[in-house]
C-alpha positions as CSV (number, residue, x, y, z in Angstrom):
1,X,154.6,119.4,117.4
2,X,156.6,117.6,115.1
3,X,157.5,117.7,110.9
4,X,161.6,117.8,110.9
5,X,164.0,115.2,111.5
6,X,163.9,113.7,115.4
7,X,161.2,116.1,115.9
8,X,160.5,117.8,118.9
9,X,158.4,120.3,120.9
10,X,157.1,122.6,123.9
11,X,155.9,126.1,125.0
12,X,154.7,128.4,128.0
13,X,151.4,129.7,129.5
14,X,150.7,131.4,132.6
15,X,152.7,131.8,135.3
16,X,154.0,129.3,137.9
17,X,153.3,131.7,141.0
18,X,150.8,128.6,142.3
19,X,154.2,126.4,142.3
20,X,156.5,126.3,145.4
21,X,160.5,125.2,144.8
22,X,160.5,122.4,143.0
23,X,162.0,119.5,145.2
24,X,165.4,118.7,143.0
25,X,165.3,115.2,141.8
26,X,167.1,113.2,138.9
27,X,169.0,114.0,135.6
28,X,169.5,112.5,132.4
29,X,171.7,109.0,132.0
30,X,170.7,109.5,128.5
31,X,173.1,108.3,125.8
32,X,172.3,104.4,125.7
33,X,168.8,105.5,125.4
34,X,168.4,108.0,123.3
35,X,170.5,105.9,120.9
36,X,167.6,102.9,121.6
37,X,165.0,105.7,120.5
38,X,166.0,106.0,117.0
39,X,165.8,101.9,117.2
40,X,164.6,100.5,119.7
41,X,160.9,102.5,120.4
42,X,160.0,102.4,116.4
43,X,161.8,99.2,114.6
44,X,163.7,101.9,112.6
45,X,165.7,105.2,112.6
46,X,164.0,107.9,113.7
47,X,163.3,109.5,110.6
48,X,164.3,112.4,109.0
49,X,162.1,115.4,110.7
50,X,160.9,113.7,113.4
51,X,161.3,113.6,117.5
52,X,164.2,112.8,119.2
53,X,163.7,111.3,122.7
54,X,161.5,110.9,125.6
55,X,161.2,111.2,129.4
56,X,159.7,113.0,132.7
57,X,159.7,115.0,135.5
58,X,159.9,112.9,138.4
59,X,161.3,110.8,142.1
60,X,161.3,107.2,141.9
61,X,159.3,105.0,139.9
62,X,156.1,102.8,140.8
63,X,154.3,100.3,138.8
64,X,150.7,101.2,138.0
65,X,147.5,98.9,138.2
66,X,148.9,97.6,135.0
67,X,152.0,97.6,135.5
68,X,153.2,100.8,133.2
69,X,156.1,103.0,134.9
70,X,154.5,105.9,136.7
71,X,155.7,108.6,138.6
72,X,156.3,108.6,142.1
73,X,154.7,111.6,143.6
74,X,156.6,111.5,146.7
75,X,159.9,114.2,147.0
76,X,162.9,111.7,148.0
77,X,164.6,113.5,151.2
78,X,167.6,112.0,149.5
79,X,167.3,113.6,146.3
80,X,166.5,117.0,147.5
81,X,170.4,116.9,149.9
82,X,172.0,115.6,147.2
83,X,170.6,118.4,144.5
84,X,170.8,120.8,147.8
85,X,174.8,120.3,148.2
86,X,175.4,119.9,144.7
87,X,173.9,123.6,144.8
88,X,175.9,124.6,147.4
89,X,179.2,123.4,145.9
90,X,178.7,125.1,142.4
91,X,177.6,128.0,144.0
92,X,181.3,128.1,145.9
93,X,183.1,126.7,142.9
94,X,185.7,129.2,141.4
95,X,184.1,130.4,138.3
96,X,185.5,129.0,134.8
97,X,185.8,130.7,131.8
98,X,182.9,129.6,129.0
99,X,185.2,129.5,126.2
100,X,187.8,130.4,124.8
101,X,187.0,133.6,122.6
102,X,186.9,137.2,123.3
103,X,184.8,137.7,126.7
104,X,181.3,139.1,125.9
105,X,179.5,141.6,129.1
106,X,175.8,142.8,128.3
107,X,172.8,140.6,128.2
108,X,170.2,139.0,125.8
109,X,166.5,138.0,125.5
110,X,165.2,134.3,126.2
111,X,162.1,132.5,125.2
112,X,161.7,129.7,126.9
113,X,158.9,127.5,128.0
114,X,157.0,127.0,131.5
115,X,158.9,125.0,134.0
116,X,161.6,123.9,132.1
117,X,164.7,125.3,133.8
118,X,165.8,125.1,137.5
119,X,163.7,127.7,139.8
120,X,163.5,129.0,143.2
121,X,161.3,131.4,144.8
122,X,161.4,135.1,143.8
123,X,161.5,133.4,141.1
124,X,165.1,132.8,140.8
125,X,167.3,130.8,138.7
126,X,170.3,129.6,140.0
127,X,172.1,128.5,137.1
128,X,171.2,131.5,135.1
129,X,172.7,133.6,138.1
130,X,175.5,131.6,138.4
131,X,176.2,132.2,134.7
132,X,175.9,136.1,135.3
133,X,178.2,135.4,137.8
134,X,180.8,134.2,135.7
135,X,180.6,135.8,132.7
136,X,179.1,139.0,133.4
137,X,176.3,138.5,131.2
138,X,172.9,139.2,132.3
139,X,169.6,137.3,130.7
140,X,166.0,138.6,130.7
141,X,164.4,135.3,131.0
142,X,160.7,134.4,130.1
143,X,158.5,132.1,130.1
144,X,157.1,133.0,126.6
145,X,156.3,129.7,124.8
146,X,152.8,128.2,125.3
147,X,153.0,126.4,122.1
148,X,154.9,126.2,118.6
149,X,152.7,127.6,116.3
150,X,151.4,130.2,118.5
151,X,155.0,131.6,119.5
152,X,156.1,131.0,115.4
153,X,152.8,133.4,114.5
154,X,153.0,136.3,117.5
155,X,156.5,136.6,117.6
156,X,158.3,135.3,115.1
157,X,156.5,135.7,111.4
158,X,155.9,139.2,111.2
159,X,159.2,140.5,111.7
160,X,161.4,137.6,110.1
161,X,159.6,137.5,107.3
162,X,160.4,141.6,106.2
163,X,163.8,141.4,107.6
164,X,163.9,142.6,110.9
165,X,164.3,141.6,114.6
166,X,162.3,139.8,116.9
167,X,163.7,141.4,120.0
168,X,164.3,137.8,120.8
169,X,168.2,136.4,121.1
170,X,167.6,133.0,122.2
171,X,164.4,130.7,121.4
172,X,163.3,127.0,122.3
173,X,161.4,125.6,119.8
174,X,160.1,122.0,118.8
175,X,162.3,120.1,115.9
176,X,159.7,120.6,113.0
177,X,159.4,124.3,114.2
178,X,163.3,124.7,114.1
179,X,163.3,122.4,110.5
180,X,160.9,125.0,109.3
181,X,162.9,128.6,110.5
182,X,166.2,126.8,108.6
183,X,164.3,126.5,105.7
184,X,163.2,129.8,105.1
185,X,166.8,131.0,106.4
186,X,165.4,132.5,109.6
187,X,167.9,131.1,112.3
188,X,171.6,132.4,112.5
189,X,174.1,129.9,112.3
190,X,175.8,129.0,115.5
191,X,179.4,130.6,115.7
192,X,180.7,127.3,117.1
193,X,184.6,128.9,116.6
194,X,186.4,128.9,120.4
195,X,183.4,127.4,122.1
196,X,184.7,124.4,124.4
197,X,181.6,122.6,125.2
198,X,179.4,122.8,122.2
199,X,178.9,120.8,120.4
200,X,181.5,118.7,121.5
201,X,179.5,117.5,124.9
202,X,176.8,116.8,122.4
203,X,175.4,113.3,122.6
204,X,175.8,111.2,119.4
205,X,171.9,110.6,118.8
206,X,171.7,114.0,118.2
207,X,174.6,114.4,115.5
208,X,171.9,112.7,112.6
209,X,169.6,115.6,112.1
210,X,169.3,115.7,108.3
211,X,167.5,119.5,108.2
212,X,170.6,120.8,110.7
213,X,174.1,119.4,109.7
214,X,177.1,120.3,112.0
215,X,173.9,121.4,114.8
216,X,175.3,124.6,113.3
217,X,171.6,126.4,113.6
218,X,169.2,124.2,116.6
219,X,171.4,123.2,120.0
220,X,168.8,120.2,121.6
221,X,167.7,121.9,125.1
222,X,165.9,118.7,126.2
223,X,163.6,115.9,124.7
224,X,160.7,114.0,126.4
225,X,157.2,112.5,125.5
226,X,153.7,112.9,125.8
227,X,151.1,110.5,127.0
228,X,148.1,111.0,129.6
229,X,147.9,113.4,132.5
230,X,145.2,112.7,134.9
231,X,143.7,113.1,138.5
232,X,143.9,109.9,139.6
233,X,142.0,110.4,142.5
234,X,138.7,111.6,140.3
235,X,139.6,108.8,137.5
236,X,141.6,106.0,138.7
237,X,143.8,104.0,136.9
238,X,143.9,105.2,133.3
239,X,146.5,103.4,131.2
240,X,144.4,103.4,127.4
241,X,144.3,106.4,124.7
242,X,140.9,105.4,124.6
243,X,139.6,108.0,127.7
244,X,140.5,110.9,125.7
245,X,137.3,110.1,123.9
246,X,135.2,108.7,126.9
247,X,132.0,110.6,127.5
248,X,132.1,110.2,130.8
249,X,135.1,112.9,130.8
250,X,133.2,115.2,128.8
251,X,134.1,118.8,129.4
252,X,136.9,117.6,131.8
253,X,139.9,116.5,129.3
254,X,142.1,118.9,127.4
255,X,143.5,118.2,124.0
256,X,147.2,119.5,123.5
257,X,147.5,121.9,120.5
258,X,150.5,120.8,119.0
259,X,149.4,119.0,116.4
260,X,152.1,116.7,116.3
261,X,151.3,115.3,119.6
262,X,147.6,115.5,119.5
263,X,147.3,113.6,115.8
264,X,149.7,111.4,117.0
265,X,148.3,109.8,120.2
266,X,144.9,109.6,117.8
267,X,146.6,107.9,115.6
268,X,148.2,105.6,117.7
269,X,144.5,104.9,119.4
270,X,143.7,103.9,115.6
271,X,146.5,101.8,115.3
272,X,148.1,103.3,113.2
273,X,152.2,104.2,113.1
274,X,152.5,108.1,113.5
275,X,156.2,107.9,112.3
276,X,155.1,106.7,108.9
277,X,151.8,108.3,109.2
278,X,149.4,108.3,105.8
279,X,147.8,111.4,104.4
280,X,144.4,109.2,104.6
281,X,145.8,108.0,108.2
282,X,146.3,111.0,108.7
283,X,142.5,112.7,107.5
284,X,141.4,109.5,110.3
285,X,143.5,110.6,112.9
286,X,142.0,114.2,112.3
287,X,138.0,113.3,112.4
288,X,138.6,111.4,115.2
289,X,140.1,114.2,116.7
290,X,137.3,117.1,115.5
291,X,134.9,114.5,116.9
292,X,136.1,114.8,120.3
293,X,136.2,118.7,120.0
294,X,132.6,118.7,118.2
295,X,130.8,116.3,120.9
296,X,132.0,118.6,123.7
297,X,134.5,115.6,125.0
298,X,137.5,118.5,124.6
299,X,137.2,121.3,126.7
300,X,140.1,123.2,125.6
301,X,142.9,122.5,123.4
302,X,146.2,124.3,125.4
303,X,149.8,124.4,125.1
304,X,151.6,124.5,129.1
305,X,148.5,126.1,130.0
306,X,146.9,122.8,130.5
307,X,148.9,122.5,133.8
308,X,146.8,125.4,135.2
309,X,143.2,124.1,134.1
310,X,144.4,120.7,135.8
311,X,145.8,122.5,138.7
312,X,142.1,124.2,139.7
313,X,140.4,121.2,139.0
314,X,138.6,122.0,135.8
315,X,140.2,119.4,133.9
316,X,140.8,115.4,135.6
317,X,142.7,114.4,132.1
318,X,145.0,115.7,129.7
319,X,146.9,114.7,126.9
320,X,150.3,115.7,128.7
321,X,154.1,116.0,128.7
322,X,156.0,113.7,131.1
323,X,157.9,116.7,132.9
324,X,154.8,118.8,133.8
325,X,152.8,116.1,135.6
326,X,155.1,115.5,138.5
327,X,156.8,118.7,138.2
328,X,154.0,121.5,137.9
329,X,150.9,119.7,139.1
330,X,152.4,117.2,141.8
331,X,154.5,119.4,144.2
332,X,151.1,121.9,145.1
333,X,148.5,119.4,144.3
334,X,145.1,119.9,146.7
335,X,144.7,117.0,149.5
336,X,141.8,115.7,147.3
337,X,144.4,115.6,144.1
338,X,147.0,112.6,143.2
339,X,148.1,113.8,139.6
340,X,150.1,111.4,137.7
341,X,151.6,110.9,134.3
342,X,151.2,107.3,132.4
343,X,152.8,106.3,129.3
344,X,149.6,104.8,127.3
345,X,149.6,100.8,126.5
346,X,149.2,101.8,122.6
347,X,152.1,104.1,122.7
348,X,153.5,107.8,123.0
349,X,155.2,110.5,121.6
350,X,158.8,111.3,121.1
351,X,160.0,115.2,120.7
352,X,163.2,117.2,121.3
353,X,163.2,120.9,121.9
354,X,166.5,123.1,120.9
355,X,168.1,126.6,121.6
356,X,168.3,128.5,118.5
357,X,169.0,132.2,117.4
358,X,166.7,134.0,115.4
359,X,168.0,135.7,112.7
360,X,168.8,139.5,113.0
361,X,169.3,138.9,117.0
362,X,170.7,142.1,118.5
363,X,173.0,139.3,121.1
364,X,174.4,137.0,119.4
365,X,177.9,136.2,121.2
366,X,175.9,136.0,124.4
367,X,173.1,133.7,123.6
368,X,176.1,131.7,122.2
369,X,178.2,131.8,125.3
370,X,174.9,130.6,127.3
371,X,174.6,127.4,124.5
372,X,178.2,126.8,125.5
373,X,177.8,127.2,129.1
374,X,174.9,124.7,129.3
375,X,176.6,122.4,127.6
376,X,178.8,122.1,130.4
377,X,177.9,118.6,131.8
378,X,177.6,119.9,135.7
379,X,175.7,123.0,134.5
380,X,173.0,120.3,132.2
381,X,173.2,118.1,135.2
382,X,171.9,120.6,138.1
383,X,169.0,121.9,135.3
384,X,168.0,118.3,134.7
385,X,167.8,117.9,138.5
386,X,164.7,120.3,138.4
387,X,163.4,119.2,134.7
388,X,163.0,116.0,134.9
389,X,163.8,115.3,131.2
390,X,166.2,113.6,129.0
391,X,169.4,115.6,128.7
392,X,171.7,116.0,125.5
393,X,174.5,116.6,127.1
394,X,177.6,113.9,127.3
395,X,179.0,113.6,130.8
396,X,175.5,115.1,132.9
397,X,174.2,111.8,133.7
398,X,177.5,110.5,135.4
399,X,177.8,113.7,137.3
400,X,174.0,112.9,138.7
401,X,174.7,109.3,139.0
402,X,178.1,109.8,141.4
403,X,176.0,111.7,143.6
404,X,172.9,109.2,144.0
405,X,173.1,105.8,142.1
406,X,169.1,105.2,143.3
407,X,168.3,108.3,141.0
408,X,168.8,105.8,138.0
409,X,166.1,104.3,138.9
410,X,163.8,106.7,137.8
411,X,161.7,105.2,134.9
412,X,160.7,108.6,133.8
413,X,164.2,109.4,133.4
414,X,165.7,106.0,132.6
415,X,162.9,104.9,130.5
416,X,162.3,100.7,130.3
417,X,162.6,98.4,127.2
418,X,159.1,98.5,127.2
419,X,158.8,102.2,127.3
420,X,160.8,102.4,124.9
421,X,159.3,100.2,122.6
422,X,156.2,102.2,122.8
423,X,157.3,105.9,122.1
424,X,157.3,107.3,118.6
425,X,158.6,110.0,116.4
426,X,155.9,111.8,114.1
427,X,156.8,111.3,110.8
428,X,158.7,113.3,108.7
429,X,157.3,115.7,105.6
430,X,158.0,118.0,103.5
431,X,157.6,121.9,104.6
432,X,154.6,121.7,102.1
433,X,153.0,118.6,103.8
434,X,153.4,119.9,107.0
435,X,151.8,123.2,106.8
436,X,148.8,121.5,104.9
437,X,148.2,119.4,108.1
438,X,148.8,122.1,110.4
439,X,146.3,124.2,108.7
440,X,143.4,121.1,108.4
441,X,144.2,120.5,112.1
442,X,143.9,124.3,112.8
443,X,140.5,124.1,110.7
444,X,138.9,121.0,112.2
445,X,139.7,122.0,115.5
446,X,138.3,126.2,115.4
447,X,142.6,127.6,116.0
């Protein structure tokens, strides 16, 4: 999902009506290691069009067979009353302006994908409610993004491309998806003029973005990375890119169809860097990957979606983003189930998501006010509490830290040195190069 500087990525499927509440758990200590992810994970900078940063959805962490971080997948009591009363007290708090400019009323439209804001049944949101609440400002909230490149073509394309809305205000979209809607002018520029939190409460890592200068046009959301899903309990301990092309999980492993992250963990399985990725790396990377889809290895390649084919059972391994794991799959997993999420020995992928406003949006000043609010470091605190990934957003991880020091703990969240050195950006390309491989990835794999 990846082609812009510290790319990035995500989208929605179906809904979540299978999930219950979410047990709160930690949020995003983030700076020290974001900054190591443009150094630390890769040897270099990230470059130029590539993904930012990297974590999951998760309690505290255990060591696997092989001693790789994984998710807990039991709910610390702890975690929930501390996320619980933190609830409680922002829901009492006296409400504070969101910045200092003239006060908007109305609403606007938000794409979003699956899972990756805090929920409770109904399905409610709290902190979107609690921003009605203090602004006035209603949002019609969806879970509309399965993947990049789908969302880009249905919802996007058409009506950008003759001048016209997309009845959308507010988007999340991958890095190299966002890189690309700059390019072609298709984003309105952030009115950053009487805003108090943004970008001000923006954390430094994310101030280098070569394709968005002044993060006047893409505001980071979250970032995270993708590795390998799985059903422990039907495969055991996985910890090698090398059971995504195991027979023996023929018909029973999804492909993501991000390119970015599929071509990626192929070509790490090759050995090959995906942040300085070849063209004739990257024409291996892409047999190997038409190979698995041609022998009947794959049986789907799915944005979120994958979740629910994992979630009946269809599907024992996935390639998969850290959040979704042991935030969609763990908390109503069957009694035969144990879901997990494991960063592979040959590496992972790095991505960021971002807010942005499609150009022509009928809500402008309201989608910005939202940006702002966020950016408010106990507002990104309480939605990282559900998330489960890293956090952009100066100040959020001291706010989560002074109300449980043990929540730093969380490997997923607080990734190692060794995590770290294994995570990777997908390089950066031109606009040209990049739609070239999307389209040969799109061809090889029947899109």
């Amino acid at each position: 999902m990846y082609d812009g500087p510290d790319a990035l990525q995500k989208v929605i499927g179906a809904p979540v009506t299978r999930r219950r509440m979410l047990q709160l758990t930690a949020v995003t200590g983030v700076s020290a290691f974001l900054a190591a992810c443009g150094t630390t994970g890769t040897g270099t900078s990230a470059p130029s069009g590539t993904p930012g940063a990297t974590v999951g959805r998760s309690l505290s962490p255990t060591a696997s067979a092989t001693g790789t971080p994984v998710a807990s997948a039991t709910a610390g009591a702890s975690a929930t009353a501390v996320a619980s009363a933190r609830a409680d007290a922002t829901a009492s708090a006296e409400p504070t302006a969101v910045a200092t400019r003239a006060p908007v009323s109305g609403s606007f439209r938000w794409a979003n994908w699956v899972g990756y804001i805090d929920r409770e049944r109904g399905p409610r949101y709290p902190t979107l409610e609690r921003f009605t609440q203090e602004t006035g400002v209603t949002v019609e909230y969806e879970q509309a993004v399965d993947d990049n490149e789908s969302f880009y073509a249905a919802d996007l394309s058409g009506p950008l491309s003759v001048g016209q809305s997309t009845g959308w205000d507010l988007v999340v979209l991958t890095d190299w998806m966002m890189q690309r809607l700059v390019a072609r002018g298709w984003l309105e520029q952030i009115d950053t003029n009487g805003l108090q939190n943004y970008p001000a409460n923006l954390l430094d890592a994310y101030k280098t973005r070569e394709w968005d200068p002044g993060n006047l046009y893409a505001a980071p959301w979250q970032s995270g990375m993708t590795g390998i899903g799985h059903d422990r309990g039907a495969t055991g301990e996985l910890d090698s890119l090398e059971v995504f092309w195991d027979p023996q999980y023929a018909g029973r492993m999804t492909y993501l169809s991000e390119m970015q992250d599929t071509i990626g963990l192929a070509a790490l399985r090759l050995g090959f860097a995906p942040e300085t990725l070849t063209q004739e790396q990257f024409d291996q990377a892409l047999a190997e990957v038409a190979r698995g889809v041609d022998e009947g290895l794959v049986r789907q390649l799915a944005g979120n979606s994958y979740v629910d084919v994992m979630a009946l059972g269809d599907a024992i391994v996935a390639m998969a983003w850290s959040g979704d794991v042991q935030g969609l799959l763990v908390p109503d997993q069957g009694a035969g189930q144990d879901f997990q999420w494991v960063l592979p020995r040959q590496g992972g992928m790095l991505w960021t998501d971002n807010m942005g406003i499609p150009k022509g949006a009928a809500n402008k000043a309201q989608a910005e006010a939202w940006i702002d609010f966020y950016y408010r470091p106990e507002i990104a605190a309480v939605v990282e509490a559900w998330v489960n990934y890293v956090c952009p957003v100066k100040g959020a991880d001291e706010e989560m830290l002074a109300l449980d020091p043990a929540l730093a703990e969380n490997a997923l969240i607080f990734p190692t040195p060794d995590m770290l050195a294994r995570l990777h950006p997908f390089a950066a390309t031109d606009l040209d190069t990049a739609q070239r491989w999307q389209d040969a990835f799109a061809d090889a794999i029947g899109l």
